[in-house]
gemmi code that builds the backbone of each chain (N, CA, C; Angstrom):
import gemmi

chains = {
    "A": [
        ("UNK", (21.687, 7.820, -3.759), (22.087, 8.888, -4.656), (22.289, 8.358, -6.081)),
        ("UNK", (23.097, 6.873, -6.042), (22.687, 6.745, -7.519), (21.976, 5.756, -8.015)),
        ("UNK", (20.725, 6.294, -7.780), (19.983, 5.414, -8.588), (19.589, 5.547, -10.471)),
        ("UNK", (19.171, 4.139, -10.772), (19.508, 3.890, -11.737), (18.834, 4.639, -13.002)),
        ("UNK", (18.747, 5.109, -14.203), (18.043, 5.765, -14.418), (16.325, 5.211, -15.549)),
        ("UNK", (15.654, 4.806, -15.397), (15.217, 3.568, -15.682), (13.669, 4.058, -15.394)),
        ("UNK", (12.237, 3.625, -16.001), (11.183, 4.439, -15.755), (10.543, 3.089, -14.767)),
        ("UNK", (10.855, 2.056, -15.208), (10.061, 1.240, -14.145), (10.305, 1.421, -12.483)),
        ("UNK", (11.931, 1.904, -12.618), (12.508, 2.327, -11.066), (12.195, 3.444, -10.709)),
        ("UNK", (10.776, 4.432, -10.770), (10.828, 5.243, -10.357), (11.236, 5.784, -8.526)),
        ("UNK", (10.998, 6.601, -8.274), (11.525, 6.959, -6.604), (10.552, 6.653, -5.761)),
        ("UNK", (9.364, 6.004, -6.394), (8.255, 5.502, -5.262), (6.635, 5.612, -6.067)),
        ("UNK", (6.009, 4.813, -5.235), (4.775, 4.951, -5.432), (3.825, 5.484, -4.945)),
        ("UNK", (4.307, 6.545, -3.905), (3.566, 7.589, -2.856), (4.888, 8.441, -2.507)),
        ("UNK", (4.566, 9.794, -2.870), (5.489, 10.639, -2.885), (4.871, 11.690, -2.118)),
        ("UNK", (5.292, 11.969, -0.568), (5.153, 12.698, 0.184), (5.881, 14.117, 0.567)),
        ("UNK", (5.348, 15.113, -0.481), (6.221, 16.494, -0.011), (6.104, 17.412, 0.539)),
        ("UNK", (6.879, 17.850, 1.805), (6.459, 19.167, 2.138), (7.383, 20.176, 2.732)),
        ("UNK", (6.143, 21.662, 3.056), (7.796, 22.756, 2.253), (7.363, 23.589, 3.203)),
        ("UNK", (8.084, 23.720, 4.090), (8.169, 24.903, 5.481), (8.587, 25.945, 5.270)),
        ("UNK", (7.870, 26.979, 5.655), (8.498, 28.086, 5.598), (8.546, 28.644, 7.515)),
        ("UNK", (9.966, 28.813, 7.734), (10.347, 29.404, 8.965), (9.863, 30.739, 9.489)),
        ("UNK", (9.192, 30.814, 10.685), (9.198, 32.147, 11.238), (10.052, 32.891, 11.114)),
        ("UNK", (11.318, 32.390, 12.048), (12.926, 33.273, 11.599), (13.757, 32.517, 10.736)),
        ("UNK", (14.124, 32.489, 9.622), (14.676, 31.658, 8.862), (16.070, 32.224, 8.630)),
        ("UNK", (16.249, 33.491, 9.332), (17.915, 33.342, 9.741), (18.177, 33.661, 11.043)),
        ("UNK", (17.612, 33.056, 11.880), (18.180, 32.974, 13.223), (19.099, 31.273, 13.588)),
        ("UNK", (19.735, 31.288, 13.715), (20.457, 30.162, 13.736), (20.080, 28.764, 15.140)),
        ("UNK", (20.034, 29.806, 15.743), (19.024, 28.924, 16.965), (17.655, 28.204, 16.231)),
        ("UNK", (16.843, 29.065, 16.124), (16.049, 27.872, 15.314), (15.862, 27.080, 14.293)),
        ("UNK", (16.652, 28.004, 12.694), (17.446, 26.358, 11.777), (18.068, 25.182, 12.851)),
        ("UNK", (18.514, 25.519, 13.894), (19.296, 24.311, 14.301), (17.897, 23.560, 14.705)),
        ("UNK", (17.668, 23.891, 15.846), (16.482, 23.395, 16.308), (15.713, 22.675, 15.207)),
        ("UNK", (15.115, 23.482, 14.581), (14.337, 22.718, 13.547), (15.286, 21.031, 12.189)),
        ("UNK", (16.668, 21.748, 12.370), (17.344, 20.347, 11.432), (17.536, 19.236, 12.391)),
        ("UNK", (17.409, 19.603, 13.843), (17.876, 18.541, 14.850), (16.937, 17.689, 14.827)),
        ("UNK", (15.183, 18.389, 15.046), (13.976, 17.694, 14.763), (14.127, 16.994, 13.572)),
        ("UNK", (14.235, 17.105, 12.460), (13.837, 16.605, 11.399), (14.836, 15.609, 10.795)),
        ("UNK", (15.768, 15.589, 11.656), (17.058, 14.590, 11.405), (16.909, 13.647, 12.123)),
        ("UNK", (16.275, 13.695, 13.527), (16.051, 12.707, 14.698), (14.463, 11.765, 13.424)),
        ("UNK", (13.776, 12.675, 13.103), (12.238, 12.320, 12.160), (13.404, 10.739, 11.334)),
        ("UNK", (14.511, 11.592, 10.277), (15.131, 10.767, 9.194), (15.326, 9.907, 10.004)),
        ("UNK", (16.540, 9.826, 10.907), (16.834, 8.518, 11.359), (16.109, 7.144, 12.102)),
        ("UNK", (14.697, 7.597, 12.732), (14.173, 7.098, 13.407), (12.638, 6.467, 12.543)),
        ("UNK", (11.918, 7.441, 11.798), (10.807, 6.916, 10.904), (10.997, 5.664, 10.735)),
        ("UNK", (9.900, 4.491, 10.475), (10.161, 3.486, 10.011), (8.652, 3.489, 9.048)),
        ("UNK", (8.288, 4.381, 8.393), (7.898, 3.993, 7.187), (8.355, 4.708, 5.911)),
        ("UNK", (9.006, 5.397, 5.825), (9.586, 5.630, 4.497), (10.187, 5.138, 3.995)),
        ("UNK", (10.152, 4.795, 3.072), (11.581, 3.675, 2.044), (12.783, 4.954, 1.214)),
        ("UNK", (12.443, 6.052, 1.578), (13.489, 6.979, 1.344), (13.502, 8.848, 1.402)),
        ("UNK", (14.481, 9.438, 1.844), (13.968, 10.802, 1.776), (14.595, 11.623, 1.442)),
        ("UNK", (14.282, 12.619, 1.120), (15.247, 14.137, 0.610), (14.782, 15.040, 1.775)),
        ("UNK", (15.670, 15.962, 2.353), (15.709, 16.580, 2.908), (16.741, 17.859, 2.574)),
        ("UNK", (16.247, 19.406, 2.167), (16.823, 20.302, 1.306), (16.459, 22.071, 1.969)),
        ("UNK", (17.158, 22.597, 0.955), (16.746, 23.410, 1.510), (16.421, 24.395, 0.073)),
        ("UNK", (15.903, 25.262, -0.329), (15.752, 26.006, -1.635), (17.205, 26.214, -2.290)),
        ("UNK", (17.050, 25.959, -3.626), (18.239, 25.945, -4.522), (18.412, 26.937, -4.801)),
        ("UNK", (19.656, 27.499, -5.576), (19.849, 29.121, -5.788), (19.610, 29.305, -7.393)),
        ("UNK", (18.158, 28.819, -7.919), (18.166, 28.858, -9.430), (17.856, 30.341, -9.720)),
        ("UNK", (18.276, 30.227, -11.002), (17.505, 31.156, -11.713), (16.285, 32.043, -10.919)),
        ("UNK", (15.532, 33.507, -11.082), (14.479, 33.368, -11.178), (13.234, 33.164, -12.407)),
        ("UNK", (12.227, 32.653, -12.166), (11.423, 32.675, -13.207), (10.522, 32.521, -12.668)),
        ("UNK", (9.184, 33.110, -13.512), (8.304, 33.508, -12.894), (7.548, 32.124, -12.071)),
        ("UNK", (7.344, 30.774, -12.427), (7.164, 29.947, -11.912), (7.207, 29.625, -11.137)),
        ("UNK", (8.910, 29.579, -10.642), (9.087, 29.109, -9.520), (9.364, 29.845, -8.198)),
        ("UNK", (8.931, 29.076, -7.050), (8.799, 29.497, -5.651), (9.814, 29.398, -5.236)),
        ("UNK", (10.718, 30.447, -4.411), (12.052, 30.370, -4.097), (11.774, 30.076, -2.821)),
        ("UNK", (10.696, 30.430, -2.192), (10.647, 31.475, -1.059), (10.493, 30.451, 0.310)),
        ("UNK", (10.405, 29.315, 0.239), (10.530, 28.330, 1.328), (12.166, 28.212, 1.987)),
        ("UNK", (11.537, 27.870, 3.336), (12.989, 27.454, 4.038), (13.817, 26.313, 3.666)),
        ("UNK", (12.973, 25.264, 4.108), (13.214, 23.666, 4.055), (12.338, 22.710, 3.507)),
        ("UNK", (12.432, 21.368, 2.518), (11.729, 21.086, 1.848), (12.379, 19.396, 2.176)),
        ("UNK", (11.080, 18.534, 2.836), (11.359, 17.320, 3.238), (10.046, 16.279, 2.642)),
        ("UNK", (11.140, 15.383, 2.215), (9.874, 14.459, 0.712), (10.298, 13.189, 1.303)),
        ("UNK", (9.299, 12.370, 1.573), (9.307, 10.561, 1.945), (8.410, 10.495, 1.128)),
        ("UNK", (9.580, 9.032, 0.770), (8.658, 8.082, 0.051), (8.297, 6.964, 0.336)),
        ("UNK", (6.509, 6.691, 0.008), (6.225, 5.596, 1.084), (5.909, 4.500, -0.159)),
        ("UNK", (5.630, 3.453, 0.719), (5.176, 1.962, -0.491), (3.610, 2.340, -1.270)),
        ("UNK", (3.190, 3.350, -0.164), (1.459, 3.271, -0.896), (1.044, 4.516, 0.076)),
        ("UNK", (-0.449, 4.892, -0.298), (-1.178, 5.592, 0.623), (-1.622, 5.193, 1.890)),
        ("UNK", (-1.872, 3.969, 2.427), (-1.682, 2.970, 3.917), (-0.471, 3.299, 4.490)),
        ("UNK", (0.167, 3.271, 3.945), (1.897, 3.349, 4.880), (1.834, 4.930, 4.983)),
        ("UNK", (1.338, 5.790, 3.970), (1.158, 7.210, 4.782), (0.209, 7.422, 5.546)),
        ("UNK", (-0.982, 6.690, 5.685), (-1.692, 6.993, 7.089), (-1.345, 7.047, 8.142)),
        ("UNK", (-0.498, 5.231, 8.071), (0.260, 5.698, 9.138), (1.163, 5.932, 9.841)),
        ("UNK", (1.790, 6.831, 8.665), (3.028, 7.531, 9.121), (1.925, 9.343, 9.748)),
        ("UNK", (0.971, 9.324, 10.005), (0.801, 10.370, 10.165), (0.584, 10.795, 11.506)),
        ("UNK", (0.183, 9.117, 12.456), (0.134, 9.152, 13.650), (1.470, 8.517, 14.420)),
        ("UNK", (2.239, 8.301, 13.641), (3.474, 7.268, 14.127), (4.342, 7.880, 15.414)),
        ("UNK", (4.686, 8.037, 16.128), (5.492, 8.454, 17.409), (6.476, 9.461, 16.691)),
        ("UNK", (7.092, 9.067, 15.774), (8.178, 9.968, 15.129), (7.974, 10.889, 14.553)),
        ("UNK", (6.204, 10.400, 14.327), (6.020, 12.063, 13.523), (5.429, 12.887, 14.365)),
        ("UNK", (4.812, 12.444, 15.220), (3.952, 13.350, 16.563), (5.443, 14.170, 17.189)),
        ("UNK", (5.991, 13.439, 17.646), (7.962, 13.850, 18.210), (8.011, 15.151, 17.372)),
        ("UNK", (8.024, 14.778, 15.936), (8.809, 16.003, 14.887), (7.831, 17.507, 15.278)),
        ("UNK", (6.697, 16.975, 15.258), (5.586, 18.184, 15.124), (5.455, 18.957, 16.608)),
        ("UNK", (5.681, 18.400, 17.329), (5.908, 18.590, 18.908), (7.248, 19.351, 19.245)),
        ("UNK", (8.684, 19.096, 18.241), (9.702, 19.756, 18.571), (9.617, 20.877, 17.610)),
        ("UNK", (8.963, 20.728, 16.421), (9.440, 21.845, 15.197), (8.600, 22.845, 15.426)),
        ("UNK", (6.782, 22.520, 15.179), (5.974, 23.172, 14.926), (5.990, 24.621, 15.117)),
        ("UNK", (6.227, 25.082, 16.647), (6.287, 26.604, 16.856), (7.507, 27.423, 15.926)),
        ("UNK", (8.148, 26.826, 15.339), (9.267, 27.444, 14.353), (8.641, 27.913, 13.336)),
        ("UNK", (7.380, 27.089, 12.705), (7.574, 27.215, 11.136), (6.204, 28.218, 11.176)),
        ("UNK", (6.013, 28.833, 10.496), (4.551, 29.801, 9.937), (3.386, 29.280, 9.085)),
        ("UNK", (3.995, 28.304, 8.142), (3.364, 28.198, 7.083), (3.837, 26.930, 6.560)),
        ("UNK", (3.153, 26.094, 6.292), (3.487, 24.748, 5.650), (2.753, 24.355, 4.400)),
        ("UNK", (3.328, 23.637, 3.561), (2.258, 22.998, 2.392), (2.552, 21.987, 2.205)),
        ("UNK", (1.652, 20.861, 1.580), (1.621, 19.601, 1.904), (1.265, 18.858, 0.523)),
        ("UNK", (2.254, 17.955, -0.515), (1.135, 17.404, -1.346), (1.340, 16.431, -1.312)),
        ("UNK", (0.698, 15.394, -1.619), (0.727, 14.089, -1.794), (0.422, 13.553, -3.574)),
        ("UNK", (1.042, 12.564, -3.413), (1.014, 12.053, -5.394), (1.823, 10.388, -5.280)),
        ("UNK", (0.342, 10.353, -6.169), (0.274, 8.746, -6.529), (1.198, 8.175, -7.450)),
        ("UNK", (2.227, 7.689, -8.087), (3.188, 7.819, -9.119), (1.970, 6.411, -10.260)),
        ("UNK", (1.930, 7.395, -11.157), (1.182, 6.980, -12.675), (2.008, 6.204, -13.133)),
        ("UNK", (1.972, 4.719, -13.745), (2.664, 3.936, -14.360), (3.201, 4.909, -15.776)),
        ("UNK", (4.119, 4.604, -16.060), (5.380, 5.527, -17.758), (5.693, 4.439, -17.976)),
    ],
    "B": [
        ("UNK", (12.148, 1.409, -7.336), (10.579, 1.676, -6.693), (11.321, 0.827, -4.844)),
        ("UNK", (12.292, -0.067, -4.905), (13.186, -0.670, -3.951), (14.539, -0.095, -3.425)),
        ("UNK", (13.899, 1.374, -3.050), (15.094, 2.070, -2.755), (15.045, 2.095, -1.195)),
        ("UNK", (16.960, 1.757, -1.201), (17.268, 1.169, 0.349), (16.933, 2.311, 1.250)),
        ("UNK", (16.564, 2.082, 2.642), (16.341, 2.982, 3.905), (17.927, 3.164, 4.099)),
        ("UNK", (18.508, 4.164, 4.108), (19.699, 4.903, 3.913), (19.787, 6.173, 3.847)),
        ("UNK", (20.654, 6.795, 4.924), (20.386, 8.129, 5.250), (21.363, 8.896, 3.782)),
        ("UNK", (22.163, 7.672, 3.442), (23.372, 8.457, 3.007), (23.305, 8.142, 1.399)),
        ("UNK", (21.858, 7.462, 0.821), (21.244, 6.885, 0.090), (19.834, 7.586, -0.283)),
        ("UNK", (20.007, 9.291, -0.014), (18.509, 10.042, -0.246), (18.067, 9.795, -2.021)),
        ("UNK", (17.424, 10.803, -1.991), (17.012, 10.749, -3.416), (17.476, 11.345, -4.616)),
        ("UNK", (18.189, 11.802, -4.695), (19.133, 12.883, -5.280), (19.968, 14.161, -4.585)),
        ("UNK", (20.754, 14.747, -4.820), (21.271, 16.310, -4.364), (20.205, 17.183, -5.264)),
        ("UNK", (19.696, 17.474, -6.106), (18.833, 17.958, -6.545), (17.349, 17.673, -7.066)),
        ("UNK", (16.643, 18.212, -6.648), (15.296, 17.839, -6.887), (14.440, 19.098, -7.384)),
        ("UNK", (13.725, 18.865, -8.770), (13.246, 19.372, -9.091), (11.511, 19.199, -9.446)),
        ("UNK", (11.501, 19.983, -8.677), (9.141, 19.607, -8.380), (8.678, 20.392, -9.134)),
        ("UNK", (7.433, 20.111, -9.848), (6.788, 20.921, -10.562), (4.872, 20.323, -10.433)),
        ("UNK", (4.627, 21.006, -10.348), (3.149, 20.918, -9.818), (2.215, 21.740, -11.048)),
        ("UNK", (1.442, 20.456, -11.536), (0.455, 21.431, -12.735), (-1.022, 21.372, -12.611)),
        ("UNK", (-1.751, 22.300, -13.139), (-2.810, 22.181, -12.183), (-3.336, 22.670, -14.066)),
        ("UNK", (-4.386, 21.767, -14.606), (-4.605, 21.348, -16.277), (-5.783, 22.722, -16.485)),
        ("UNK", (-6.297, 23.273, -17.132), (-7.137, 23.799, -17.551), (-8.492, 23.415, -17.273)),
        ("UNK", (-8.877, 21.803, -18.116), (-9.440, 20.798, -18.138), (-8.920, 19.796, -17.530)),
        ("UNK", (-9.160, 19.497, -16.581), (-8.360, 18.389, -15.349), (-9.404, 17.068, -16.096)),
        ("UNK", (-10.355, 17.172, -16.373), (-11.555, 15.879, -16.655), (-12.022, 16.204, -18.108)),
        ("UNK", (-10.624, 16.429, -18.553), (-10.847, 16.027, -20.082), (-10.021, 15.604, -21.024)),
        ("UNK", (-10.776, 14.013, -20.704), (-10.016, 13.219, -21.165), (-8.478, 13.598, -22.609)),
        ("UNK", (-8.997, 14.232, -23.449), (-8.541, 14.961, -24.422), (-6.987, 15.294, -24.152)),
        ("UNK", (-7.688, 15.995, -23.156), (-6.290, 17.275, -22.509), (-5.235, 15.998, -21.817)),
        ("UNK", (-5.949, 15.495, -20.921), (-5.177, 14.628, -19.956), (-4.298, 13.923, -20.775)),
        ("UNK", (-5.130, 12.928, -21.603), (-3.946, 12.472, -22.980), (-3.340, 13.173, -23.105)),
        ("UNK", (-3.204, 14.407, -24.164), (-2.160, 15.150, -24.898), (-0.911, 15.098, -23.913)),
        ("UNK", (-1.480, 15.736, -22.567), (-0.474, 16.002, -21.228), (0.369, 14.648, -21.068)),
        ("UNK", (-0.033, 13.850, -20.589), (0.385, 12.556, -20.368), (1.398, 11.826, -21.295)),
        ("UNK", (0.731, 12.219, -22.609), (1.975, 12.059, -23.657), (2.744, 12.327, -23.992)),
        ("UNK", (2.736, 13.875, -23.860), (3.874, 14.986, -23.737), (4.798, 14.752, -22.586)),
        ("UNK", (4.979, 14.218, -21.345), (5.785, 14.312, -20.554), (6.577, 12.853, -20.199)),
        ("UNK", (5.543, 12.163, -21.027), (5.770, 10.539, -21.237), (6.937, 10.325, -22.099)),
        ("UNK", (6.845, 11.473, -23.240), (8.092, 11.630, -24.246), (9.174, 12.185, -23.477)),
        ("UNK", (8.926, 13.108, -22.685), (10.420, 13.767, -21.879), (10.868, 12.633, -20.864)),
        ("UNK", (9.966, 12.055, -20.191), (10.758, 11.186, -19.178), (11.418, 10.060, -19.884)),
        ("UNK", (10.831, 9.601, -21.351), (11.564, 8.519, -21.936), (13.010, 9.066, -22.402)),
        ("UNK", (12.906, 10.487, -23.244), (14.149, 10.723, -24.339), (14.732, 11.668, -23.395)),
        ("UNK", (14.651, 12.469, -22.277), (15.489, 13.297, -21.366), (16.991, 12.608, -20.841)),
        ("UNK", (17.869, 12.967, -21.156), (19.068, 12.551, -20.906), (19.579, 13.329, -19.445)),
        ("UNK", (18.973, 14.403, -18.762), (19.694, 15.034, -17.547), (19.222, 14.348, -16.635)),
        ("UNK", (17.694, 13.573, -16.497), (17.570, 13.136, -15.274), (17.864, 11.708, -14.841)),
        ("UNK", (18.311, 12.012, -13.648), (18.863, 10.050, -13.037), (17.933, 9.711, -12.356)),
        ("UNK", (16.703, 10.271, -11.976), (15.712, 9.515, -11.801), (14.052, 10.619, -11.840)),
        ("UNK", (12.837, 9.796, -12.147), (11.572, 10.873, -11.986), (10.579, 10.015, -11.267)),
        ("UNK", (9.494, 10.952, -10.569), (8.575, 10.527, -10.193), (7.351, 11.075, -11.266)),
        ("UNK", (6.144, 10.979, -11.774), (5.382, 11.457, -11.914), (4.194, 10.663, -11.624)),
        ("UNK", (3.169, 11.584, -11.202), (1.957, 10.854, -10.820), (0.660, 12.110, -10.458)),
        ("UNK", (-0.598, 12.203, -9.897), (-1.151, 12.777, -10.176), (-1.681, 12.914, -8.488)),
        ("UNK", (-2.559, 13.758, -7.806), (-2.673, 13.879, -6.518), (-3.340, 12.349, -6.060)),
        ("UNK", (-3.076, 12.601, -4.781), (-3.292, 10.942, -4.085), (-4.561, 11.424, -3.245)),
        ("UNK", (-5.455, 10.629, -2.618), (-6.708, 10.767, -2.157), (-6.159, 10.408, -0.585)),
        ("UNK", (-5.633, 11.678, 0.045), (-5.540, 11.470, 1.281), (-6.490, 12.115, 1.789)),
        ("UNK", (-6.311, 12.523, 3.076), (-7.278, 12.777, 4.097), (-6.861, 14.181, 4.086)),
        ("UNK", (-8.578, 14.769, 4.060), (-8.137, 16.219, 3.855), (-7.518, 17.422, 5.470)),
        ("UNK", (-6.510, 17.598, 5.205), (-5.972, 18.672, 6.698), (-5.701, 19.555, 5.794)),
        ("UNK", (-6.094, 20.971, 6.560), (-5.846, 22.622, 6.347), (-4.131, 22.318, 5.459)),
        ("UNK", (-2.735, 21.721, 5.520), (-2.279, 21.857, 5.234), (-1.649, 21.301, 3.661)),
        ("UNK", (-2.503, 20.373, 3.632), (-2.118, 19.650, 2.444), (-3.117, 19.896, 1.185)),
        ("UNK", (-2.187, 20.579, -0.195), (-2.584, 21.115, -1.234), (-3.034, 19.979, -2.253)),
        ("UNK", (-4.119, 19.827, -2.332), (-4.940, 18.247, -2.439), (-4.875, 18.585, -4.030)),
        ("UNK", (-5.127, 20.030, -4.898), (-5.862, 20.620, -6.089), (-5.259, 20.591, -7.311)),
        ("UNK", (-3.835, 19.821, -7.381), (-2.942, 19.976, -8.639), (-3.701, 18.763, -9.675)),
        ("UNK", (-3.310, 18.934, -10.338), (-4.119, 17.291, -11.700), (-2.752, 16.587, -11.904)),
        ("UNK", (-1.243, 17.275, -11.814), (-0.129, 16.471, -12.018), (1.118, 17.023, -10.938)),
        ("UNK", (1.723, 15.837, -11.183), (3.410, 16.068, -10.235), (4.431, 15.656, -11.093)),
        ("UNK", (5.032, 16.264, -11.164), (6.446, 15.850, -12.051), (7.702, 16.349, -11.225)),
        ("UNK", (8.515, 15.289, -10.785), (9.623, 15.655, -10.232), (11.026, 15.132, -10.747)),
        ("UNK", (11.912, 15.550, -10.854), (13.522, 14.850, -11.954), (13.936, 15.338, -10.492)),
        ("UNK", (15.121, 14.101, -10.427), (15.990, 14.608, -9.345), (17.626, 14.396, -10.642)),
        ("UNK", (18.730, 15.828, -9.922), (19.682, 16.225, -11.313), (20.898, 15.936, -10.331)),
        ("UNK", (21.896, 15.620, -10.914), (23.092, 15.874, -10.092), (23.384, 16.783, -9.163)),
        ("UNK", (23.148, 18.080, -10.256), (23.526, 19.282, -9.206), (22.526, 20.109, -10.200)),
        ("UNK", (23.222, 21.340, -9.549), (22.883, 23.136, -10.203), (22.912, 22.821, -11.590)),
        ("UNK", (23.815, 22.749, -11.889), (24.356, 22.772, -13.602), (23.486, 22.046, -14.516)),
        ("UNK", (23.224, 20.865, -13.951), (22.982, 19.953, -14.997), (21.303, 20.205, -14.886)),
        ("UNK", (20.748, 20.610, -14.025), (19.391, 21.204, -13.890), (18.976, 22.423, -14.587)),
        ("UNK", (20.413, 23.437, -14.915), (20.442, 24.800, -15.827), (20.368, 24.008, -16.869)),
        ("UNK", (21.125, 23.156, -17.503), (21.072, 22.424, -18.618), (20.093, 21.870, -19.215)),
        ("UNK", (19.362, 21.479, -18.147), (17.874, 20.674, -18.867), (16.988, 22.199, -19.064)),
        ("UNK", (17.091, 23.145, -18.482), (16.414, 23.904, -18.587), (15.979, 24.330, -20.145)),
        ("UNK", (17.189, 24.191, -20.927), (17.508, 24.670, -22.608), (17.576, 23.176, -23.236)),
        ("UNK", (17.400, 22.085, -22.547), (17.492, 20.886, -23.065), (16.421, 20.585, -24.428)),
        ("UNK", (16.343, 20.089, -25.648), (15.563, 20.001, -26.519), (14.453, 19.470, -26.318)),
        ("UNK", (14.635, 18.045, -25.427), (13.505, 16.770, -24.775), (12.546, 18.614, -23.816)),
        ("UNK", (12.936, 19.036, -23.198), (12.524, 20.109, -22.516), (11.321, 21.563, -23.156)),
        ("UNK", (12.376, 21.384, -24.100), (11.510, 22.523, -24.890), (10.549, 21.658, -25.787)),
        ("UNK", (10.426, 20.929, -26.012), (9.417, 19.985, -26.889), (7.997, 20.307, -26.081)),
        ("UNK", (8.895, 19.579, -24.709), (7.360, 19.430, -23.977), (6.841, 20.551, -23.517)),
        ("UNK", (7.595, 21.986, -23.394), (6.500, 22.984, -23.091), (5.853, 23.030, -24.401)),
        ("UNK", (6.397, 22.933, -25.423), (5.937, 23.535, -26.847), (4.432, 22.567, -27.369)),
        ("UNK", (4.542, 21.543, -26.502), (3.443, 20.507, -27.143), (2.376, 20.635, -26.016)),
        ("UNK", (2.479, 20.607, -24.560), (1.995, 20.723, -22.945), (1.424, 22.200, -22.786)),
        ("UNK", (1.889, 23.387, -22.881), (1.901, 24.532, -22.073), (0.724, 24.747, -22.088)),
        ("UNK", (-0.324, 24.643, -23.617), (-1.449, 25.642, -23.254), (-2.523, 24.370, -22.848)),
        ("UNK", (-1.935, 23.465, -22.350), (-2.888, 22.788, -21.184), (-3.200, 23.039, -20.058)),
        ("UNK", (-2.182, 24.063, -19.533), (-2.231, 24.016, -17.731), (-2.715, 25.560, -17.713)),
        ("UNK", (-3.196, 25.605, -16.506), (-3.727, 27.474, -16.487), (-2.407, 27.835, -15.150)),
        ("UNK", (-1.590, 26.510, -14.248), (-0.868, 27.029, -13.460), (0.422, 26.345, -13.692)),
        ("UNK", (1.268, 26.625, -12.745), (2.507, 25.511, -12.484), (2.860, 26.086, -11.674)),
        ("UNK", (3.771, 25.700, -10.471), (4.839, 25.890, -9.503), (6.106, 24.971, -9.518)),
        ("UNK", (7.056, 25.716, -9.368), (8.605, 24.754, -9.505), (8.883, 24.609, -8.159)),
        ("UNK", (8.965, 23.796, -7.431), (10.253, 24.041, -6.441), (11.561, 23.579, -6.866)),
        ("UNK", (12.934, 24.173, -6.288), (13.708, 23.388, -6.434), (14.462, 23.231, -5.076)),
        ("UNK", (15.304, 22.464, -5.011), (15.915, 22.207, -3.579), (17.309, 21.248, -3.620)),
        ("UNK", (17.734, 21.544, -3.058), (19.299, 21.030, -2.993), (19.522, 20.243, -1.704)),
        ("UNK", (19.755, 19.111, -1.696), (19.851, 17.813, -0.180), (20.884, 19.083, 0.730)),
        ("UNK", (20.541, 18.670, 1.681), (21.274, 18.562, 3.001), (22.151, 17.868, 3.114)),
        ("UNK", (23.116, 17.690, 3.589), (23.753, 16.388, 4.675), (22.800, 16.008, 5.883)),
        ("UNK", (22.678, 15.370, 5.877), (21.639, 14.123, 7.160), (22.833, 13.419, 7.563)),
    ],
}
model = gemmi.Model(1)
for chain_id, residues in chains.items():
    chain = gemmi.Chain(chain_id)
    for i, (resn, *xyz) in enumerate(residues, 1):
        res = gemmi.Residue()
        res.name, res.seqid = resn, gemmi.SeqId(i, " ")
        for name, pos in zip(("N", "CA", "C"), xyz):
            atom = gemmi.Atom()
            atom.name, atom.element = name, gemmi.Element(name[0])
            atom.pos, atom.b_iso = gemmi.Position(*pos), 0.0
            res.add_atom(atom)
        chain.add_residue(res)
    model.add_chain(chain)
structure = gemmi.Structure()
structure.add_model(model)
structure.setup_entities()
């Protein structure tokens, strides 16, 4: 949480984000379900060097921005290799195996961090 | 870029994503101007304690992952407040005022950590 504020320290050099949107996103049975998956994912992954795990903020609206997601979970890896294979890794097959039938709709980006 | 595996050590309580997708993605021109413009906010911005920026990564293409942006810019903020704050921040308004009529899109997310 506090890291330093500094451009050479950025938060990684492969920045993995992605943003679920829930079938029932107020049924409480499946938020649980789905934070239990994705908490067992945090503790257990062994290639991320760090993660956020959130849920939509209560900003402003403007026309820009997308409110409209459930949950929004970002690892950061050393490189694009360490996300390959985090894509077949046991922990992530586990996550997709317990969550998947919850969510409707997912988006996915990936980004290379540009030397500043 | 050596941030510890720590649950209790994420990436911020607030995270703010922004996804731009350039007019001219392959021109050279544009890409400069862009690059410089946000190069100035991540240097002189006083709200954020840490940023990623970088541009899409050449993963492997699946139905879910949005491969098509030309940039990523993410500030992670203390909280709510200090994220309203940058909103009217000067470093802020510079860079739409110098950036904007580069991009034909943008999307914000924002998101607020969990407890893990």
């Amino acid at each position: 949480m506090m890291i330093k504020k500094n451009i050479e320290n950025t938060t990684g050099p492969f920045v993995h984000s992605v943003y679920f949107w829930l079938k029932n996103p107020d049924n409480l049975e499946n938020t649980n379900a789905f934070e239990k998956a994705i908490r067992k994912l945090i503790r257990t992954n062994p290639q991320a060097t760090s993660n956020h795990f959130g849920k939509a903020a209560e900003v402003e609206e403007r026309a820009v921005v997308d409110n409209s997601f459930t949950y929004f979970y970002m690892m950061i890896f050393s490189d694009l290799k360490t996300q390959n294979t985090y894509q077949t890794d046991p922990t992530h097959e586990l996550f997709i195996k317990e969550a998947a039938h919850l969510w409707e709709r997912v988006i996915v980006y990936d980004s290379i961090s540009e030397t500043t």
